[in-house]
Chimera marker file (.cmm) of the C-alpha trace (Angstrom):
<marker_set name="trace">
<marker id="1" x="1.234" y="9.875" z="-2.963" r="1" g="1" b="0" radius="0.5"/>
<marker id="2" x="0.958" y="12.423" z="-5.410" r="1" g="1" b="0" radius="0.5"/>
<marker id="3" x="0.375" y="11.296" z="-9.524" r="1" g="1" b="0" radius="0.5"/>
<marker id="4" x="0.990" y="13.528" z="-11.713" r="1" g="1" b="0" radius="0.5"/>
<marker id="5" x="1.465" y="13.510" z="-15.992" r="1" g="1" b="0" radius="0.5"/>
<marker id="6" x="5.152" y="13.268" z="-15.975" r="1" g="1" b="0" radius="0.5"/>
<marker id="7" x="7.273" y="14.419" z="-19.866" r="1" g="1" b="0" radius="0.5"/>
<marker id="8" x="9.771" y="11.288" z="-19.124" r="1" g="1" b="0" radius="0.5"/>
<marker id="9" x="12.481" y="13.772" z="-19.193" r="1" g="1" b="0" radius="0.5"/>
<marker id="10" x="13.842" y="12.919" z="-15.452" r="1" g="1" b="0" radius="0.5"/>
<marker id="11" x="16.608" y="10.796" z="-14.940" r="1" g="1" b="0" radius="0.5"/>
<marker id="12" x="14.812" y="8.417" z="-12.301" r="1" g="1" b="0" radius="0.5"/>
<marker id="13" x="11.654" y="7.863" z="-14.849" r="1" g="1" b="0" radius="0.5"/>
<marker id="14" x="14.340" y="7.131" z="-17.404" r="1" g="1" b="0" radius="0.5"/>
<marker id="15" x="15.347" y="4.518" z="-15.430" r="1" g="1" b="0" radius="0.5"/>
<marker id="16" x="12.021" y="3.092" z="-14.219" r="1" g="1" b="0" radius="0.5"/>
<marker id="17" x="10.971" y="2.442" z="-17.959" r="1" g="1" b="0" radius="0.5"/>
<marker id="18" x="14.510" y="0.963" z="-18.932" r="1" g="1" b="0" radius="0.5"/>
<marker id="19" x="13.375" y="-1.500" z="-15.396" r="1" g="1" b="0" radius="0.5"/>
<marker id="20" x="10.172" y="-1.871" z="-17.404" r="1" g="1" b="0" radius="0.5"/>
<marker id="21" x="11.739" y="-2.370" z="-20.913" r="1" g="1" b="0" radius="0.5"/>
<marker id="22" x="14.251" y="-5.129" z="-18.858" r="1" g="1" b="0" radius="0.5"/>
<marker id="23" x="11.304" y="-6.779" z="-17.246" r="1" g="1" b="0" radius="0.5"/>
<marker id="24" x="9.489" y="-7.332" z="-20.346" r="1" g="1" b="0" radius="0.5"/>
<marker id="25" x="12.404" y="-8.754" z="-22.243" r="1" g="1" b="0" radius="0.5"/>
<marker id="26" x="13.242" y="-11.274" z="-19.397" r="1" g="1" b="0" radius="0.5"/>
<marker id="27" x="9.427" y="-12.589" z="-19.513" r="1" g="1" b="0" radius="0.5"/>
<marker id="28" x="8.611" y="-12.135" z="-23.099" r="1" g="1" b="0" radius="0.5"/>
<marker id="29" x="10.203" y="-13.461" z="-26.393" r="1" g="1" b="0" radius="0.5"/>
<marker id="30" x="10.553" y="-10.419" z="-28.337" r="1" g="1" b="0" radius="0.5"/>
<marker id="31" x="8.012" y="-10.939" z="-30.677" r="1" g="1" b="0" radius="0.5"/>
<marker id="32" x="5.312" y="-10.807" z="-27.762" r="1" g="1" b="0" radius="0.5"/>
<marker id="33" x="7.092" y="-7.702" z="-26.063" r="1" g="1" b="0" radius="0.5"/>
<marker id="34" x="4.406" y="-4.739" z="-26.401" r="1" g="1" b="0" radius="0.5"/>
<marker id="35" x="5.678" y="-2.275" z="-24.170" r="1" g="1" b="0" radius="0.5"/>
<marker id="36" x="6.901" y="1.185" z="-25.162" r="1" g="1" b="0" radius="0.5"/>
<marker id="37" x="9.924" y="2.939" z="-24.990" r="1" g="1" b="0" radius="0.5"/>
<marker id="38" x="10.560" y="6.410" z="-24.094" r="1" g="1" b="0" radius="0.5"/>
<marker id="39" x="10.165" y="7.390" z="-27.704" r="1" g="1" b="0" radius="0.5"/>
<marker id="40" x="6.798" y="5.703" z="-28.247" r="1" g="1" b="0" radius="0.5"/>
<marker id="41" x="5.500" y="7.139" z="-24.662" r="1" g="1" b="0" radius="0.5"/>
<marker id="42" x="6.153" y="10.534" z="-25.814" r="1" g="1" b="0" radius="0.5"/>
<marker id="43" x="3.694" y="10.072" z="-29.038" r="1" g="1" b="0" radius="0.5"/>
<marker id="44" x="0.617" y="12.609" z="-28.694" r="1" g="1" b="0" radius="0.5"/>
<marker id="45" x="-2.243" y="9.968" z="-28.597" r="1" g="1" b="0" radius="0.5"/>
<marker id="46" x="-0.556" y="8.855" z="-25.103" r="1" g="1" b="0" radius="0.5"/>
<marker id="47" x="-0.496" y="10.741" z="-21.597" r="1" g="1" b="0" radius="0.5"/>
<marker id="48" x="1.993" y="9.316" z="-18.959" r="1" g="1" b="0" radius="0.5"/>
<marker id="49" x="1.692" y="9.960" z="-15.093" r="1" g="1" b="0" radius="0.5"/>
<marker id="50" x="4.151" y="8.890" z="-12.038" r="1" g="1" b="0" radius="0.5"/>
<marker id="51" x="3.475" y="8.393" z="-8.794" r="1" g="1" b="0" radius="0.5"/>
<marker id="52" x="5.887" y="10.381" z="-6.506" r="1" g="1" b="0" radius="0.5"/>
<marker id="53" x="5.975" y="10.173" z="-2.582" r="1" g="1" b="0" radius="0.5"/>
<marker id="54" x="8.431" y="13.679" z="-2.388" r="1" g="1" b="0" radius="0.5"/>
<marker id="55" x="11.356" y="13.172" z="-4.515" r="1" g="1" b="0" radius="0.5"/>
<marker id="56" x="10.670" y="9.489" z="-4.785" r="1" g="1" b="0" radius="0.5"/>
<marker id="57" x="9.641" y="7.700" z="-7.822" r="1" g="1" b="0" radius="0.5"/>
<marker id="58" x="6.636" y="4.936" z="-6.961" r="1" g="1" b="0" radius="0.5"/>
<marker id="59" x="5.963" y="3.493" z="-10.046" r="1" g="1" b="0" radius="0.5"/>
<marker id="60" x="4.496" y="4.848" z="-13.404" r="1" g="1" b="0" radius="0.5"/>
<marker id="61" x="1.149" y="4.247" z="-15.964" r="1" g="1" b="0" radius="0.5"/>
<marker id="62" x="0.045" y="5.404" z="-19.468" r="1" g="1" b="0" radius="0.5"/>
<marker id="63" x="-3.174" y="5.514" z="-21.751" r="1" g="1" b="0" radius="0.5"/>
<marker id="64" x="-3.364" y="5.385" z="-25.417" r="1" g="1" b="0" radius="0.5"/>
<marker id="65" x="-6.483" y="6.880" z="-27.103" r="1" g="1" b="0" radius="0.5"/>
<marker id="66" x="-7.134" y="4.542" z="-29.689" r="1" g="1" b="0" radius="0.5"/>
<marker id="67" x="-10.344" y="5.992" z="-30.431" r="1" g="1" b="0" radius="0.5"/>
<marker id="68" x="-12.860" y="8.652" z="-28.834" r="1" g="1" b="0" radius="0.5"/>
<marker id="69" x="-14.789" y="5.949" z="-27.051" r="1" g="1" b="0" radius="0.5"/>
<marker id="70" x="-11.701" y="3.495" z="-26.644" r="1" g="1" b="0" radius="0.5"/>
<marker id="71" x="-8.611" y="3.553" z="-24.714" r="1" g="1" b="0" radius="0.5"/>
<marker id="72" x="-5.846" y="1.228" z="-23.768" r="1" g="1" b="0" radius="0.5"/>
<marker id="73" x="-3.697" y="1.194" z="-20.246" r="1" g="1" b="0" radius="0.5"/>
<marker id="74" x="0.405" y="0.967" z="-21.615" r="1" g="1" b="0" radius="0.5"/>
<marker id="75" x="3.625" y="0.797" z="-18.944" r="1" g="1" b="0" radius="0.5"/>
<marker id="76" x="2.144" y="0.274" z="-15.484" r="1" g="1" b="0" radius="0.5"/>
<marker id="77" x="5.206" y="-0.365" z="-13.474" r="1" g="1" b="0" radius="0.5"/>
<marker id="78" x="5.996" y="-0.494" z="-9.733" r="1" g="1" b="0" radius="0.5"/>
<marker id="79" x="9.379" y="0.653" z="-8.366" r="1" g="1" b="0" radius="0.5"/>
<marker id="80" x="10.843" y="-2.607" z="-7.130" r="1" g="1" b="0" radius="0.5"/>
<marker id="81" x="11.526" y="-0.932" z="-3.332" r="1" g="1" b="0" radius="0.5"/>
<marker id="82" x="7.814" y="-0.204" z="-3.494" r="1" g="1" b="0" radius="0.5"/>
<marker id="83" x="6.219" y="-3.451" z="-4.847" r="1" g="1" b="0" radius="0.5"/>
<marker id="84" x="2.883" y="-4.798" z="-2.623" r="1" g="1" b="0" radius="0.5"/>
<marker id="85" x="2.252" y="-1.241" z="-1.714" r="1" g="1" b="0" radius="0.5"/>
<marker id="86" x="-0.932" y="-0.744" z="-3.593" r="1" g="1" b="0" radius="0.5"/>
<marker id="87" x="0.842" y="1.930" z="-5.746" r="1" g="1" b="0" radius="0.5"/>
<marker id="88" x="-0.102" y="-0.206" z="-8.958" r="1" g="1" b="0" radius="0.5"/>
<marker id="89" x="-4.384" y="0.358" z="-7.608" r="1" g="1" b="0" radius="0.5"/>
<marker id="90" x="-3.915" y="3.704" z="-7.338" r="1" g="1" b="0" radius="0.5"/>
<marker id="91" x="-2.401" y="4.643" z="-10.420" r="1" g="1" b="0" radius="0.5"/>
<marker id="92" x="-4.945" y="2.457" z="-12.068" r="1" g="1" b="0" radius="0.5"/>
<marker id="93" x="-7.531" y="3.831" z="-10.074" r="1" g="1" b="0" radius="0.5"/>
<marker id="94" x="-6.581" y="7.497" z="-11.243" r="1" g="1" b="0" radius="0.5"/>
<marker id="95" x="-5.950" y="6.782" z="-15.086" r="1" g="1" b="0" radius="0.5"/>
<marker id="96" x="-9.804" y="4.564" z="-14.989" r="1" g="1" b="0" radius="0.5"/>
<marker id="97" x="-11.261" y="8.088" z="-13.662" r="1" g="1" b="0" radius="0.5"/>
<marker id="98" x="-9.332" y="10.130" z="-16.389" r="1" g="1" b="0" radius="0.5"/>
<marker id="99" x="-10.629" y="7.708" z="-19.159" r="1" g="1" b="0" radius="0.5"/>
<marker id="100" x="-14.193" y="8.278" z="-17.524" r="1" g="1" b="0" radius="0.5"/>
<marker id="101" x="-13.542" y="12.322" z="-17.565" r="1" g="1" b="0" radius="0.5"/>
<marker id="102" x="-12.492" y="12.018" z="-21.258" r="1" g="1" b="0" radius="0.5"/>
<marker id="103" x="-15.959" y="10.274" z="-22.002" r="1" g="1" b="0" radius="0.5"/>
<marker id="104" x="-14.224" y="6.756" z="-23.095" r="1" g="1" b="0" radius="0.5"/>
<marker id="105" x="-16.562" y="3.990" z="-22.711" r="1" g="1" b="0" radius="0.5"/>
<marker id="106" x="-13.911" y="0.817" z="-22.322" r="1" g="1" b="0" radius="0.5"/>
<marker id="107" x="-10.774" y="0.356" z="-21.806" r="1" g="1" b="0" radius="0.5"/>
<marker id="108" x="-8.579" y="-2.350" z="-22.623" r="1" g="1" b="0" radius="0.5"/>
<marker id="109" x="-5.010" y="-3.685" z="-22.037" r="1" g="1" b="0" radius="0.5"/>
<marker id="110" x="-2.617" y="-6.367" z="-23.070" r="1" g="1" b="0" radius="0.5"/>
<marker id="111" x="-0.574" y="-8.169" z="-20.390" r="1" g="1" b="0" radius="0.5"/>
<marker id="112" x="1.670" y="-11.286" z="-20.585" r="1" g="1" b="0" radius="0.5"/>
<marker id="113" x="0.150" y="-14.678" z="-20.137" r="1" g="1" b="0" radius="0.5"/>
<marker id="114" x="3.145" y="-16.095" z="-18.062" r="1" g="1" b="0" radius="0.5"/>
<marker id="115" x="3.031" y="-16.869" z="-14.305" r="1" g="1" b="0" radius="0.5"/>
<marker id="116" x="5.086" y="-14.142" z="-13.784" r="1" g="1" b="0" radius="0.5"/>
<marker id="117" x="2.150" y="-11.764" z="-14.889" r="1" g="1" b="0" radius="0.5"/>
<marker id="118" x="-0.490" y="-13.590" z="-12.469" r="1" g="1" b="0" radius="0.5"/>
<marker id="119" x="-0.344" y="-10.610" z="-9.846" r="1" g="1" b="0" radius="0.5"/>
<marker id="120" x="-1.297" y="-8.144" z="-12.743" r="1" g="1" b="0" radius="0.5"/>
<marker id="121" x="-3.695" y="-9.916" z="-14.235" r="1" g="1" b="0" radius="0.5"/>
<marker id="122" x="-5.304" y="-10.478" z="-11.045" r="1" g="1" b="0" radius="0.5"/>
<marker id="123" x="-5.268" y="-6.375" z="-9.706" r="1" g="1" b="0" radius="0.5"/>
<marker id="124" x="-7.068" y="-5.861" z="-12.943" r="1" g="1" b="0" radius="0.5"/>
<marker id="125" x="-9.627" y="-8.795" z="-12.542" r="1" g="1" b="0" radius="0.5"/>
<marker id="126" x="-10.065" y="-6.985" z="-9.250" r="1" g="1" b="0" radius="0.5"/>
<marker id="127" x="-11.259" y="-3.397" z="-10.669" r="1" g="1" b="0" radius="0.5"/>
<marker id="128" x="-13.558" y="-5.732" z="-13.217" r="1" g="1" b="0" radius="0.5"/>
<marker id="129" x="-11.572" y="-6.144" z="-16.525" r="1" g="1" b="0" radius="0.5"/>
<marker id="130" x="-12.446" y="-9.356" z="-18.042" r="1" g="1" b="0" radius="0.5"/>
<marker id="131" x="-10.516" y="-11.430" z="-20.789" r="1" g="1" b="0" radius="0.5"/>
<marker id="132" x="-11.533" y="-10.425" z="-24.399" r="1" g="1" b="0" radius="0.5"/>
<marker id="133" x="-10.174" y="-11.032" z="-28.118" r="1" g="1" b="0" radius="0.5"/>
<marker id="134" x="-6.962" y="-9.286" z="-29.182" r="1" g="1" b="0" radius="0.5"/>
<marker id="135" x="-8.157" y="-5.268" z="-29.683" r="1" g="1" b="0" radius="0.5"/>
<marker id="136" x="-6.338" y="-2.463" z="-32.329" r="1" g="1" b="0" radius="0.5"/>
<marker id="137" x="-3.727" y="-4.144" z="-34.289" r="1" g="1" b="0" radius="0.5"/>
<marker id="138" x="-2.863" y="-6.748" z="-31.891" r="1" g="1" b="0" radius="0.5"/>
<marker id="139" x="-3.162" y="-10.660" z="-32.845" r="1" g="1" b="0" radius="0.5"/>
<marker id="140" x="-3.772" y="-13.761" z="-30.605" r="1" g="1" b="0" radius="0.5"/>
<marker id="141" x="-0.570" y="-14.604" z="-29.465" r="1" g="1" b="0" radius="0.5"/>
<marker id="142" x="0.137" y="-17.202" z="-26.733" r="1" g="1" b="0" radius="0.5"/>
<marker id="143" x="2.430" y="-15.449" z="-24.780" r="1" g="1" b="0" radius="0.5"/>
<marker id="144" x="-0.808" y="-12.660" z="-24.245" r="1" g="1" b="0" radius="0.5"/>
<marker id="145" x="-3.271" y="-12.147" z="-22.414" r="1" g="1" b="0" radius="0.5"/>
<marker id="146" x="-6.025" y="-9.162" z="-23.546" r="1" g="1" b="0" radius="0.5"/>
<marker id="147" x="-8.617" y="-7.673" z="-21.075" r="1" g="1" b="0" radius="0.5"/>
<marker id="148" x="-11.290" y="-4.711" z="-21.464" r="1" g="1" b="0" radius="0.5"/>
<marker id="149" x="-13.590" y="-2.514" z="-19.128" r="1" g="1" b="0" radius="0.5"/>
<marker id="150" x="-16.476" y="-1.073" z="-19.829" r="1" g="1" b="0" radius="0.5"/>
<marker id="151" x="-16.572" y="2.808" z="-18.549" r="1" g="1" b="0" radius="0.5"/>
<marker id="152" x="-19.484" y="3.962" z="-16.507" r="1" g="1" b="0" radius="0.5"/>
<marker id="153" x="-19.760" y="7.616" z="-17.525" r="1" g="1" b="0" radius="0.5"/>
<marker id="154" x="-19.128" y="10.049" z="-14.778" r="1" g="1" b="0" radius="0.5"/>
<marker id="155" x="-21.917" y="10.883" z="-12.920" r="1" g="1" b="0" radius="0.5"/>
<link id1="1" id2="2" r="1" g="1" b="0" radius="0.2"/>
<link id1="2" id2="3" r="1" g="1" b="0" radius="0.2"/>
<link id1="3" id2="4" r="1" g="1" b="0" radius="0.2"/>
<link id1="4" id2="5" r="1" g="1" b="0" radius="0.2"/>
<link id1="5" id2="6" r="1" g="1" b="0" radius="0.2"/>
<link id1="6" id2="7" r="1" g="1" b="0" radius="0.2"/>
<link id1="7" id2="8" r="1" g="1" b="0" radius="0.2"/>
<link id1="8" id2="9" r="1" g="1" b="0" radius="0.2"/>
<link id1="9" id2="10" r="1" g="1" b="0" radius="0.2"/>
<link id1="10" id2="11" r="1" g="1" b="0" radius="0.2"/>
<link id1="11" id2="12" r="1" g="1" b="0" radius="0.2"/>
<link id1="12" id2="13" r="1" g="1" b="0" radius="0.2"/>
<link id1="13" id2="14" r="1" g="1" b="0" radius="0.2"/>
<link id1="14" id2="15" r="1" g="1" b="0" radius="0.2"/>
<link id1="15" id2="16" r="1" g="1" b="0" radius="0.2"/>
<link id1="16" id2="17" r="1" g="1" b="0" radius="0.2"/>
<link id1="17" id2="18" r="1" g="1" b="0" radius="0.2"/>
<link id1="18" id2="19" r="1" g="1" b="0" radius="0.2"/>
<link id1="19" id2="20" r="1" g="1" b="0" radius="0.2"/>
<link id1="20" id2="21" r="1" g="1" b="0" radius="0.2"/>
<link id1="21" id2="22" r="1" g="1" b="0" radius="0.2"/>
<link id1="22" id2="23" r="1" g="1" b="0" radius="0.2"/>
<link id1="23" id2="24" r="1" g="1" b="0" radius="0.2"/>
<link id1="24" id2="25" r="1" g="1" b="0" radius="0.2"/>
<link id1="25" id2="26" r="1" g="1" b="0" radius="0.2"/>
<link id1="26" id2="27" r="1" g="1" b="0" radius="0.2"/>
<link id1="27" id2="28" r="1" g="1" b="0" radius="0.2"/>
<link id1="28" id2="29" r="1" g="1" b="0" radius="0.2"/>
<link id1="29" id2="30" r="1" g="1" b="0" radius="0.2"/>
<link id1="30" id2="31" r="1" g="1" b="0" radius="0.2"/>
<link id1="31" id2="32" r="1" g="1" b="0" radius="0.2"/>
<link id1="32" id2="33" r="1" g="1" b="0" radius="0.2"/>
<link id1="33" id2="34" r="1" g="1" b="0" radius="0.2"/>
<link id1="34" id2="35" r="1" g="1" b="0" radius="0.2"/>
<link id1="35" id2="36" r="1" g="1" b="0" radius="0.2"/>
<link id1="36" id2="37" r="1" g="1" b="0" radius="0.2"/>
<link id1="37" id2="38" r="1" g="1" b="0" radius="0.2"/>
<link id1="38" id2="39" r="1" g="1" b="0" radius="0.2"/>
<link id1="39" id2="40" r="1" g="1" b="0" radius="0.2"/>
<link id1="40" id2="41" r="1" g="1" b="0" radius="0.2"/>
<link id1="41" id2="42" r="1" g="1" b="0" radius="0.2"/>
<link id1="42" id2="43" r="1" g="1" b="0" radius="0.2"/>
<link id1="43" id2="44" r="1" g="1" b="0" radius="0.2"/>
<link id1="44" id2="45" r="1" g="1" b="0" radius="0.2"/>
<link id1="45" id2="46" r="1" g="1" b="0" radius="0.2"/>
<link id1="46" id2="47" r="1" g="1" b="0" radius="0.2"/>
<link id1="47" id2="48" r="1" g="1" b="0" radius="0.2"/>
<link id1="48" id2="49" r="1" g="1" b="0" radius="0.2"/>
<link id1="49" id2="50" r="1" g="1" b="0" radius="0.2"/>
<link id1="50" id2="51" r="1" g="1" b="0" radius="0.2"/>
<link id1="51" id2="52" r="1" g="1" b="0" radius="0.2"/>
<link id1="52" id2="53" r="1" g="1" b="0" radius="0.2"/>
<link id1="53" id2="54" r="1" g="1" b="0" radius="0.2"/>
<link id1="54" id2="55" r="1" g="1" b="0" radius="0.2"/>
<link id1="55" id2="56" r="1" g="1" b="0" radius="0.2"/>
<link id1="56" id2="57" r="1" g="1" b="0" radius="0.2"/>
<link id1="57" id2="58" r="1" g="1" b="0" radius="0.2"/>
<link id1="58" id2="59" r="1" g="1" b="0" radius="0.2"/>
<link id1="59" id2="60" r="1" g="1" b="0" radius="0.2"/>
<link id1="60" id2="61" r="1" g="1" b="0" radius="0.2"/>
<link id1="61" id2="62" r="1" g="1" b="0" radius="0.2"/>
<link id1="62" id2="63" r="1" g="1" b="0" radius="0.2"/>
<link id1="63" id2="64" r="1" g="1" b="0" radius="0.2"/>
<link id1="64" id2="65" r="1" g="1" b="0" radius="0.2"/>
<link id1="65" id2="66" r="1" g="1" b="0" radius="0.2"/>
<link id1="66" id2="67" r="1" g="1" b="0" radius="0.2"/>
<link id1="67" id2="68" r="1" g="1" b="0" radius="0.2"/>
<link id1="68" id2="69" r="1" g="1" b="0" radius="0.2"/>
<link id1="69" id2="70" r="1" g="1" b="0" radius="0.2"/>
<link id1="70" id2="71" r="1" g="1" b="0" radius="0.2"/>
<link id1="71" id2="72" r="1" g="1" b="0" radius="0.2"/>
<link id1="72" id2="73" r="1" g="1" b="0" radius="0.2"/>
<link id1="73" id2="74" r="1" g="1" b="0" radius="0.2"/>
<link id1="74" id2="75" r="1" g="1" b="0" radius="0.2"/>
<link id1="75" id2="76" r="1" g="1" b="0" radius="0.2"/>
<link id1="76" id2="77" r="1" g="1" b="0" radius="0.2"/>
<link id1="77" id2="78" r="1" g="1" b="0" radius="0.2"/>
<link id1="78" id2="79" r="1" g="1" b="0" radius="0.2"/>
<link id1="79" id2="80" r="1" g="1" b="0" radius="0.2"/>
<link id1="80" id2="81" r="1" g="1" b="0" radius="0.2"/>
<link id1="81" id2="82" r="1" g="1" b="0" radius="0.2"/>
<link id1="82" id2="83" r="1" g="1" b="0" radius="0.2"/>
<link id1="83" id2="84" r="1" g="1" b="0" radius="0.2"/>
<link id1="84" id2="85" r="1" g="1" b="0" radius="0.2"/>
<link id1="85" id2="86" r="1" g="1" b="0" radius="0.2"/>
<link id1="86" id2="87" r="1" g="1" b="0" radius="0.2"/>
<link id1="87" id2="88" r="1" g="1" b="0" radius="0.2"/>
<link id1="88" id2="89" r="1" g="1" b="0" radius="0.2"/>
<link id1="89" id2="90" r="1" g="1" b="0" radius="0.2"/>
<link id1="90" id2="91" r="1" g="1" b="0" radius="0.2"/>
<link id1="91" id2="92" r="1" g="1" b="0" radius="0.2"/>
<link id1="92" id2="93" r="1" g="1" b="0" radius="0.2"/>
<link id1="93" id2="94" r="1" g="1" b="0" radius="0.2"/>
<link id1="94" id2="95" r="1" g="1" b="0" radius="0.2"/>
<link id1="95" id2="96" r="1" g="1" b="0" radius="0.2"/>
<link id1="96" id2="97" r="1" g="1" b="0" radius="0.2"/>
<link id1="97" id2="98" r="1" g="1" b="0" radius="0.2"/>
<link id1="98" id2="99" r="1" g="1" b="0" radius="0.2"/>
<link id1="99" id2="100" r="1" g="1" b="0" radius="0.2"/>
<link id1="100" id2="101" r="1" g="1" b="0" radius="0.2"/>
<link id1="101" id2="102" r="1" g="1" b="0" radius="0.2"/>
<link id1="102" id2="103" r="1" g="1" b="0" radius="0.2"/>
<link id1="103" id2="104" r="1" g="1" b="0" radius="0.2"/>
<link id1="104" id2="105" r="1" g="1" b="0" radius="0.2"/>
<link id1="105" id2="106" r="1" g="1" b="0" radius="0.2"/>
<link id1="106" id2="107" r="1" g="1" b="0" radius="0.2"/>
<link id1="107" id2="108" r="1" g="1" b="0" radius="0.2"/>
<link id1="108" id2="109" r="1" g="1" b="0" radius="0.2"/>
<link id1="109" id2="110" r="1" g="1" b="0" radius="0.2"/>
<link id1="110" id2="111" r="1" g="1" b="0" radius="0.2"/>
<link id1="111" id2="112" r="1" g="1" b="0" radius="0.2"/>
<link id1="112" id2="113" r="1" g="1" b="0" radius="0.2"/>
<link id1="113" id2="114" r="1" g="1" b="0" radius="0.2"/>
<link id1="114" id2="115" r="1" g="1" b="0" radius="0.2"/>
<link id1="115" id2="116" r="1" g="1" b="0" radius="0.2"/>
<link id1="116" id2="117" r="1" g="1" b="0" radius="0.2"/>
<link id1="117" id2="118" r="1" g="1" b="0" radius="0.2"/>
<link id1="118" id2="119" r="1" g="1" b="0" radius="0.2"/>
<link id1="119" id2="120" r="1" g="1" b="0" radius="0.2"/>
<link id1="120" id2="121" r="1" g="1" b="0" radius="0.2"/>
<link id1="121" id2="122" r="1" g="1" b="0" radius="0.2"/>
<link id1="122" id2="123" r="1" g="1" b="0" radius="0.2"/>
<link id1="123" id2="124" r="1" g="1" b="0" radius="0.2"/>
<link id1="124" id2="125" r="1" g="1" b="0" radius="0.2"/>
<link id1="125" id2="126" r="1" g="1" b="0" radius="0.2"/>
<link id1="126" id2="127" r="1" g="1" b="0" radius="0.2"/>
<link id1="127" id2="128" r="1" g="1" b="0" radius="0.2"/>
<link id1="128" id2="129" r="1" g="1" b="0" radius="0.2"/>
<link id1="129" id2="130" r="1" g="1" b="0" radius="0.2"/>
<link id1="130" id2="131" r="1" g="1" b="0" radius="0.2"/>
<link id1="131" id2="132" r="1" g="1" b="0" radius="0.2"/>
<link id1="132" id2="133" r="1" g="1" b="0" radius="0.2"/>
<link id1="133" id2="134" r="1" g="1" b="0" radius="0.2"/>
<link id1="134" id2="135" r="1" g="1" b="0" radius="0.2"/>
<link id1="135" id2="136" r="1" g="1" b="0" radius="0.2"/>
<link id1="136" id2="137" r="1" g="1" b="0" radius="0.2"/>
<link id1="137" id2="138" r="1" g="1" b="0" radius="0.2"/>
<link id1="138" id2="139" r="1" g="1" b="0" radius="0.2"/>
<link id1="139" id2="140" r="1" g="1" b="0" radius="0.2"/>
<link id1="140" id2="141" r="1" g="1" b="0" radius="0.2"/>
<link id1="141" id2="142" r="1" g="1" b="0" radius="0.2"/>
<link id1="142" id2="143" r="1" g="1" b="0" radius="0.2"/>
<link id1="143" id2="144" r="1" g="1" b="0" radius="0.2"/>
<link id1="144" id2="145" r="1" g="1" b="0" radius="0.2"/>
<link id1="145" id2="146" r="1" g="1" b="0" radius="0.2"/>
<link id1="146" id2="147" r="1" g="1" b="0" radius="0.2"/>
<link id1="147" id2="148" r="1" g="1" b="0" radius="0.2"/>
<link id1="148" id2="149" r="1" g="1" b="0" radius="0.2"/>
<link id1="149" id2="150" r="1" g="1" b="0" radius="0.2"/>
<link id1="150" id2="151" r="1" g="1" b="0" radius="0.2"/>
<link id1="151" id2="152" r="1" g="1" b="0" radius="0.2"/>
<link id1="152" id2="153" r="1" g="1" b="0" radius="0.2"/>
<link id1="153" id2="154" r="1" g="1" b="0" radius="0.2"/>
<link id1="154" id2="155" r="1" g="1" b="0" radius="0.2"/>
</marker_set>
């Protein structure tokens, strides 16, 4: 597997986000939908990778610098054909150890609080988030669930 920061301009990354955009909106009432189109992925403040096995789209990830200590995780999706693979750990795994190289010291997501999202919530229990208060300009909402890391710096 090969990840690499992708510009979102091919056709099969176009269509993993629209899967991502679709997902949301079948789990989420809109209000509580927090994911980012291809628009908002393209903004400077945010670096997008895919994981590619040859010509073959795995799954995708983002980061958000909200500050220069601070990040945030944005659109970690899974193919469906390649769901329970592990791609999910190792994109996570490679944007944690880009946040560490850019000198962040936590990094934070929002997820949904639905069943649905209990396999998420659980890989990032697993790599030691833990549940905190709404972060940036988020609000408690009931349909959310927020989590944060705190960075080890790189040794």
């Amino acid at each position: 597997m090969e990840i690499r920061v992708d510009d979102l301009s091919g056709d099969q990354v176009k269509g993993l986000i629209a899967e991502h955009l679709l997902g949301m909106a079948e789990d989420s009432p809109p209000e509580s939908i927090h994911a980012l189109d291809l628009d908002g992925l393209k903004k400077p403040e945010i670096t997008f990778w895919c994981a590619w096995e040859g010509e073959e789209l795995l799954g995708c990830g983002a980061m958000k610098e909200l500050s220069a200590e601070h990040a945030e995780l944005k659109s970690m999706r899974t193919a469906k054909a390649h769901l329970r693979k592990g791609v999910a750990r190792q994109i996570l795994t490679h944007i944690i150890e880009v946040a560490r190289s850019r000198g962040y010291k936590r990094i934070s997501l929002e997820t949904g609080s639905m069943d649905s999202f209990i396999p998420a919530r659980r890989m990032y229990e697993d790599f030691g988030f833990e549940y905190c208060e709404p972060f940036a300009d988020y609000i408690l909402d009931p349909n959310s669930a927020f989590m944060t890391k705190e960075l080890s710096p790189l040794e």
